[in-house]
N, CA, C and O atoms as a GROMACS GRO file, in nm:
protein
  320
    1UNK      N    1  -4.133  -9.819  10.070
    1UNK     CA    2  -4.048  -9.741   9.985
    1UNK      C    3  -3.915  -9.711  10.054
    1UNK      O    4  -3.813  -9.733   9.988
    2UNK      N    5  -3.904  -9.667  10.173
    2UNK     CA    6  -3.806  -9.663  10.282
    2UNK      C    7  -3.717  -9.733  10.253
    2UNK      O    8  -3.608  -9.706  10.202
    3UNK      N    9  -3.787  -9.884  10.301
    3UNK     CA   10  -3.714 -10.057  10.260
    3UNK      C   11  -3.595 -10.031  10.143
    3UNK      O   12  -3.475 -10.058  10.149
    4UNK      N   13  -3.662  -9.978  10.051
    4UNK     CA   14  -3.587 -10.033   9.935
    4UNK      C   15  -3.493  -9.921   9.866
    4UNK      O   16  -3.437  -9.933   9.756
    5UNK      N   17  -3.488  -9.831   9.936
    5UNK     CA   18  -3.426  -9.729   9.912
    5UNK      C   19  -3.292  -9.684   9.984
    5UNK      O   20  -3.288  -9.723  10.101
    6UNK      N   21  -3.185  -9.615   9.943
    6UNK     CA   22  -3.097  -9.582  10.007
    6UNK      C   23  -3.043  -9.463  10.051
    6UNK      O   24  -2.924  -9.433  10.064
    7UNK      N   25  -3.173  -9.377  10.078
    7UNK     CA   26  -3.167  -9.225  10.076
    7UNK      C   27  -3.157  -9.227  10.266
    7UNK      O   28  -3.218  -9.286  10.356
    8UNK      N   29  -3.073  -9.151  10.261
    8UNK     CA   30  -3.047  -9.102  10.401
    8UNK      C   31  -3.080  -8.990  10.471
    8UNK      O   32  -3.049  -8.957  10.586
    9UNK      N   33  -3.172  -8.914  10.360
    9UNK     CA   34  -3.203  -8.754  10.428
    9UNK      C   35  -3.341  -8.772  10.287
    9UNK      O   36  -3.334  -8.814  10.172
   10UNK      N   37  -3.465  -8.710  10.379
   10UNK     CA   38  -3.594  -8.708  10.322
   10UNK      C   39  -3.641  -8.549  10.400
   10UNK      O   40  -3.633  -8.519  10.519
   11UNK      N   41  -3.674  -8.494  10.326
   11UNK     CA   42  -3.728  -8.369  10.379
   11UNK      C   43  -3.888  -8.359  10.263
   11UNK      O   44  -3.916  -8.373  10.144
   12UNK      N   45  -3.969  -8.320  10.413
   12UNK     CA   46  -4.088  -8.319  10.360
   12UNK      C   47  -4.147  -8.208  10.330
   12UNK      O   48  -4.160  -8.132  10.425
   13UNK      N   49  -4.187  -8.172  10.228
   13UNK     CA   50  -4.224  -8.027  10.210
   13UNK      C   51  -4.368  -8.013  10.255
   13UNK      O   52  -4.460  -8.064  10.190
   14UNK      N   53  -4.387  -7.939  10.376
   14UNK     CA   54  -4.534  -7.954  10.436
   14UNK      C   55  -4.622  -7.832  10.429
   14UNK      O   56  -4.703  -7.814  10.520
   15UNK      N   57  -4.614  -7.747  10.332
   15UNK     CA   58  -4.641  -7.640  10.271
   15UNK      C   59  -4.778  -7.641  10.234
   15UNK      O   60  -4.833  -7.541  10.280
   16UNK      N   61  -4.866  -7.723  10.162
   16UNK     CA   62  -4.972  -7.782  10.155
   16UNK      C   63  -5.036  -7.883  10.279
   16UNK      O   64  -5.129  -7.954  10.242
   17UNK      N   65  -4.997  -7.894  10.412
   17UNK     CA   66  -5.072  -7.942  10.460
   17UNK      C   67  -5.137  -7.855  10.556
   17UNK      O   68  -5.076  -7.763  10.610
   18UNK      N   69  -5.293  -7.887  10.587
   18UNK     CA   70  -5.310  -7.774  10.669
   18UNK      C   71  -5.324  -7.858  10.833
   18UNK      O   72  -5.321  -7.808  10.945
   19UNK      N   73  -5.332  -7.941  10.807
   19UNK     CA   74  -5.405  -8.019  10.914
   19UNK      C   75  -5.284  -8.149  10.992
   19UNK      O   76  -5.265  -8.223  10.895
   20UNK      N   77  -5.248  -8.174  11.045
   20UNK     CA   78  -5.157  -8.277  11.105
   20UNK      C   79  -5.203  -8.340  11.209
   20UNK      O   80  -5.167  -8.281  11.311
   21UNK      N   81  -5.295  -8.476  11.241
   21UNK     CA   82  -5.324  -8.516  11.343
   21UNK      C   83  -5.232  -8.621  11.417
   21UNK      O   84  -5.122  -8.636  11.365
   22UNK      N   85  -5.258  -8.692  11.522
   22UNK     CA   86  -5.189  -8.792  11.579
   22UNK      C   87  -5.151  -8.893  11.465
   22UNK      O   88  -5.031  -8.918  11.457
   23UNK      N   89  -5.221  -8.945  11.391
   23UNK     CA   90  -5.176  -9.024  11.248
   23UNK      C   91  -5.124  -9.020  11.217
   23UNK      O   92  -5.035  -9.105  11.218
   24UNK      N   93  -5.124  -8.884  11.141
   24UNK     CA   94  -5.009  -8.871  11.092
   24UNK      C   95  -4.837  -8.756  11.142
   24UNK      O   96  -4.747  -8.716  11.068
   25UNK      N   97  -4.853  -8.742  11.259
   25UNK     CA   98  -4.738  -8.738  11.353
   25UNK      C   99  -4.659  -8.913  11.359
   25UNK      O  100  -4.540  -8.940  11.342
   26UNK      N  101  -4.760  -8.998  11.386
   26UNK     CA  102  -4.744  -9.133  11.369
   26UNK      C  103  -4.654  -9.195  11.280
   26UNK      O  104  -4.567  -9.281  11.298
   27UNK      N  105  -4.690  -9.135  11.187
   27UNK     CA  106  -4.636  -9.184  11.039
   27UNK      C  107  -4.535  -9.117  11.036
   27UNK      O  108  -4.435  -9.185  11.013
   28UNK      N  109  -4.508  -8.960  11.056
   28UNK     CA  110  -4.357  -8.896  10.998
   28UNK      C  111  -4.272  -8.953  11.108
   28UNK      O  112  -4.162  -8.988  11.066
   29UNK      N  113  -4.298  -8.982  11.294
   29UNK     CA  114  -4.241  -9.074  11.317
   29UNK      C  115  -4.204  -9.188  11.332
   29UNK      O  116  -4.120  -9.223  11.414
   30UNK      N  117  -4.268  -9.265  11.247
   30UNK     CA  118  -4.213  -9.447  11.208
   30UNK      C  119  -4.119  -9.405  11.136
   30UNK      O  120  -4.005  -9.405  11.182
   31UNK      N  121  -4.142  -9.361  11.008
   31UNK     CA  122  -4.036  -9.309  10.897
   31UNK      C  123  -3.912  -9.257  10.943
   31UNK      O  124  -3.801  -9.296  10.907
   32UNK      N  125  -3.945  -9.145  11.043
   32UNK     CA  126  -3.849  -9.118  11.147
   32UNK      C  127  -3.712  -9.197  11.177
   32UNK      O  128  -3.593  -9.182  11.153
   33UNK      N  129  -3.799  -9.291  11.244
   33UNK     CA  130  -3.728  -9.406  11.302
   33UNK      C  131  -3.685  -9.517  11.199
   33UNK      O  132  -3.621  -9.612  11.245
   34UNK      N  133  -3.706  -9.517  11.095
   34UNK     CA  134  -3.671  -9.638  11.032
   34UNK      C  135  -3.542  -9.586  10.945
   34UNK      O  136  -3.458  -9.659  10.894
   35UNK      N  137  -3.547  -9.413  10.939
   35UNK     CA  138  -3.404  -9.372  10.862
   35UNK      C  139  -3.331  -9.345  11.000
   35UNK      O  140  -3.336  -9.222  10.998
   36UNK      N  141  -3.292  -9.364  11.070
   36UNK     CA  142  -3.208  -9.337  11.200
   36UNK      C  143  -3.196  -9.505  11.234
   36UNK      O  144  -3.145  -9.542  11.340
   37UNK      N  145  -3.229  -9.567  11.170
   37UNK     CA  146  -3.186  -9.741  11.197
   37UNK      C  147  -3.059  -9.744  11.118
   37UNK      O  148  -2.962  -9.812  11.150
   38UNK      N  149  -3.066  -9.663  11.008
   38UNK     CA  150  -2.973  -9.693  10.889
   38UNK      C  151  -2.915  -9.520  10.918
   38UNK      O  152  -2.919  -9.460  10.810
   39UNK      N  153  -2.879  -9.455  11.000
   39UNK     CA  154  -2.802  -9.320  11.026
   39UNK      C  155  -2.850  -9.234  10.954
   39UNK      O  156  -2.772  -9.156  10.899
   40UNK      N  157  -2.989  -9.223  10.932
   40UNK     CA  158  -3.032  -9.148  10.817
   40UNK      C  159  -3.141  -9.036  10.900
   40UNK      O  160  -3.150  -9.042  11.022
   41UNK      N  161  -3.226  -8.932  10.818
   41UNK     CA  162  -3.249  -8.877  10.913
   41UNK      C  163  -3.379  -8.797  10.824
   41UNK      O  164  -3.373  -8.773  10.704
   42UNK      N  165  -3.500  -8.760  10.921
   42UNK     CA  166  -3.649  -8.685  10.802
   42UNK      C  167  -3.672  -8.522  10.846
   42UNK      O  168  -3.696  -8.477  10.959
   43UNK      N  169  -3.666  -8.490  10.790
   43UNK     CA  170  -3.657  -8.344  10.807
   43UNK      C  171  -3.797  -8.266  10.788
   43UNK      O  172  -3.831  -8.279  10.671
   44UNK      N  173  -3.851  -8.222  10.830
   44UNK     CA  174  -4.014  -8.153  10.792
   44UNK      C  175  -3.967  -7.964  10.688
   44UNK      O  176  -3.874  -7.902  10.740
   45UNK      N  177  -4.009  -7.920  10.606
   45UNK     CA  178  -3.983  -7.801  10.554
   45UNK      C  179  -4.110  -7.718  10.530
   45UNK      O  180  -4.198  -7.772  10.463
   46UNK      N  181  -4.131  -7.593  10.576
   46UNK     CA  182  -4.232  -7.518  10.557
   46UNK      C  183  -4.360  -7.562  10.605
   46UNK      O  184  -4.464  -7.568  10.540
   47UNK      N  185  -4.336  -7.602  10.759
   47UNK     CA  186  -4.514  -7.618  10.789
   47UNK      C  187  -4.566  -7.493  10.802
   47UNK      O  188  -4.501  -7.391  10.826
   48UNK      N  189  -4.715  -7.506  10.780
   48UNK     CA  190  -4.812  -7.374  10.811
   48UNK      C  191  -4.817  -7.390  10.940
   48UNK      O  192  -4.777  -7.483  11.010
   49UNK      N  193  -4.889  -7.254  10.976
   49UNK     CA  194  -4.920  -7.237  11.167
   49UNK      C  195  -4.969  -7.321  11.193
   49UNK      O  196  -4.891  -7.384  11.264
   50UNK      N  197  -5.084  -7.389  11.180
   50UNK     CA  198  -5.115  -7.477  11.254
   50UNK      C  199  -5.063  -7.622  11.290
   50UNK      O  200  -5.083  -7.677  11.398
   51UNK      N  201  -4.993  -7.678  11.183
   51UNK     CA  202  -4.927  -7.793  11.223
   51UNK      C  203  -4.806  -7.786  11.279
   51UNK      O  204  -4.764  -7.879  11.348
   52UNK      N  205  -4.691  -7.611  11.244
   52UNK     CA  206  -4.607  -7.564  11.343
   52UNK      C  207  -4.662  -7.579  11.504
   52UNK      O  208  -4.597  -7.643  11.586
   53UNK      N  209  -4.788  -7.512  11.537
   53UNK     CA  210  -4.848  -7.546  11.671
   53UNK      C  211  -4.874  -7.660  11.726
   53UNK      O  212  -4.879  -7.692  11.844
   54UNK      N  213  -4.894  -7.735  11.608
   54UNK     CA  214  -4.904  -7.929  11.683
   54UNK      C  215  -4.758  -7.948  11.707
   54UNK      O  216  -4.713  -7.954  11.822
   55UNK      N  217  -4.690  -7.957  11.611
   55UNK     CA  218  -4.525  -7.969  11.637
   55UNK      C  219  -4.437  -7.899  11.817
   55UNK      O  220  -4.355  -7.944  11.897
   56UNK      N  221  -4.522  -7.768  11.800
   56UNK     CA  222  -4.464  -7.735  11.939
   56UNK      C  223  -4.522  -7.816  12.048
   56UNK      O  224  -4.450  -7.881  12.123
   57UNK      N  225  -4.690  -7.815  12.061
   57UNK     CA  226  -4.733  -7.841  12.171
   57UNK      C  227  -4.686  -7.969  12.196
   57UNK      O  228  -4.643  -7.998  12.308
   58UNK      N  229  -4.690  -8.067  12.088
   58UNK     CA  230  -4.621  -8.216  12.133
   58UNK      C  231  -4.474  -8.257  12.148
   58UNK      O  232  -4.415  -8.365  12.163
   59UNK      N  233  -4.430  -8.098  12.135
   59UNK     CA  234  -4.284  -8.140  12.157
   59UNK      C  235  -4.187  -8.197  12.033
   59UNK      O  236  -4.068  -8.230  12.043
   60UNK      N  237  -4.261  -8.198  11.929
   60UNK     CA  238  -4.194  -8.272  11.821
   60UNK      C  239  -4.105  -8.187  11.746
   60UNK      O  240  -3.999  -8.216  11.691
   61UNK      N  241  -4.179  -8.058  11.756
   61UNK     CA  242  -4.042  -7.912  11.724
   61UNK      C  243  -3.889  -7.985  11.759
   61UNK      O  244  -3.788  -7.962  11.694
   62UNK      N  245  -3.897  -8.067  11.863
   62UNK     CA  246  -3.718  -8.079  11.903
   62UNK      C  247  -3.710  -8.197  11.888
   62UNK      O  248  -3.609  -8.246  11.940
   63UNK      N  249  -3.786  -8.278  11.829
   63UNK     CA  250  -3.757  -8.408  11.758
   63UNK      C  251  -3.707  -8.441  11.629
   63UNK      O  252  -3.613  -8.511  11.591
   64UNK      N  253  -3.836  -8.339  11.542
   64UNK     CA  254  -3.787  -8.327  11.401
   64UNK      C  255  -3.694  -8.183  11.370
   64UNK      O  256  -3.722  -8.080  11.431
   65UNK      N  257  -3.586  -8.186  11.273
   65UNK     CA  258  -3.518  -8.059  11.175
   65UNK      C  259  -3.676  -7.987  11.143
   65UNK      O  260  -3.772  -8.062  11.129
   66UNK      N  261  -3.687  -7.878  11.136
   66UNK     CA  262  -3.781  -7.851  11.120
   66UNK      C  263  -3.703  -7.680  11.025
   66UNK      O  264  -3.654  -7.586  11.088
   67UNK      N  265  -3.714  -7.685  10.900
   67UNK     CA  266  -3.649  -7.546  10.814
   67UNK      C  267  -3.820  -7.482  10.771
   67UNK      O  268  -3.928  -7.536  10.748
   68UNK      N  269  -3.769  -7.335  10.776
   68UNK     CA  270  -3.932  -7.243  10.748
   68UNK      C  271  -3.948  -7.271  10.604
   68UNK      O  272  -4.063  -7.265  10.562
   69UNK      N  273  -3.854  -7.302  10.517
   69UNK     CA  274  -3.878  -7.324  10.373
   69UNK      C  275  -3.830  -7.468  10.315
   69UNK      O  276  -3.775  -7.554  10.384
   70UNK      N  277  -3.855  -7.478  10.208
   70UNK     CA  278  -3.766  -7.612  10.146
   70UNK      C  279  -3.668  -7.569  10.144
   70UNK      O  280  -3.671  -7.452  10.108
   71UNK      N  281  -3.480  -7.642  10.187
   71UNK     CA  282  -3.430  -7.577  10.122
   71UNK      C  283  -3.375  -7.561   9.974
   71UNK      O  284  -3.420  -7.617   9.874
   72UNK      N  285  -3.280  -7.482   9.979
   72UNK     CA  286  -3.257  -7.380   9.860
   72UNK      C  287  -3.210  -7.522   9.777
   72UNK      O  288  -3.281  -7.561   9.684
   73UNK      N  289  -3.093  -7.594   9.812
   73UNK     CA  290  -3.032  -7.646   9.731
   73UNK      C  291  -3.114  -7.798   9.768
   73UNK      O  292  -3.024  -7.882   9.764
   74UNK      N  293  -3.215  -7.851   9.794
   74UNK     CA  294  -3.313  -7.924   9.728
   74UNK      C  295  -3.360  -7.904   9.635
   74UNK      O  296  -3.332  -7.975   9.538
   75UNK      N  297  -3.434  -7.818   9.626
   75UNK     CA  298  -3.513  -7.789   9.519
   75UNK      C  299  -3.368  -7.780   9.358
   75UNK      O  300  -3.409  -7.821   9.250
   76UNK      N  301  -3.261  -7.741   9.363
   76UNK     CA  302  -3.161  -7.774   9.232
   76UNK      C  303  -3.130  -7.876   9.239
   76UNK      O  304  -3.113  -7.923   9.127
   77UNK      N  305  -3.103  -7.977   9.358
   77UNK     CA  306  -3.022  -8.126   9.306
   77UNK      C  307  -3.098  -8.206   9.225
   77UNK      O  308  -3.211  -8.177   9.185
   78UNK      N  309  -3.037  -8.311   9.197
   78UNK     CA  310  -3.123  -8.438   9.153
   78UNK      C  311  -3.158  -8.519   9.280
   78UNK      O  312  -3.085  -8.519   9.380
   79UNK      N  313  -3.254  -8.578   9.271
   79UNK     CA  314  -3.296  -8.704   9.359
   79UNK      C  315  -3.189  -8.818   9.323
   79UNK      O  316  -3.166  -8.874   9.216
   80UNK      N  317  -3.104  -8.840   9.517
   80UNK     CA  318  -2.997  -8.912   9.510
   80UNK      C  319  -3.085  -9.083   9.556
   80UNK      O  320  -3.020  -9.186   9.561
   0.00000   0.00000   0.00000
């Protein structure tokens, strides 16, 4: 989906997840990396404590944007 798309900013609303293992750390960084090929960039929004705590302990807090909520003016635009 990445591939074929021309979105440069993806923010994930992680509000519903409770759980985040190596997998899928895996996965938000391939994605990661495949919008920063093209200057683009993935943003994580509203994790719960516990996957905030995976994020710190692995250091990924200062890898990924990481906002306590979705933001404001996501949730009004259209999908560019």
């Amino acid at each position: 989906m990445l591939e074929e798309s021309r979105t440069t900013l993806v923010v994930i609303d992680m509000s519903g997840v409770e759980f985040c293992d190596s997998t899928g750390m895996n996965v938000l960084l391939a994605a990661l990396k495949r919008l920063r090929e093209r200057d683009g960039t993935l943003e994580l929004a509203a994790p719960r404590p516990a996957v905030r705590k995976i994020l710190q302990v692995t250091g990924l807090d200062s890898v990924f944007t990481v906002h306590e909520a979705v933001p404001e003016k996501l949730l009004t635009s259209e999908p560019q």
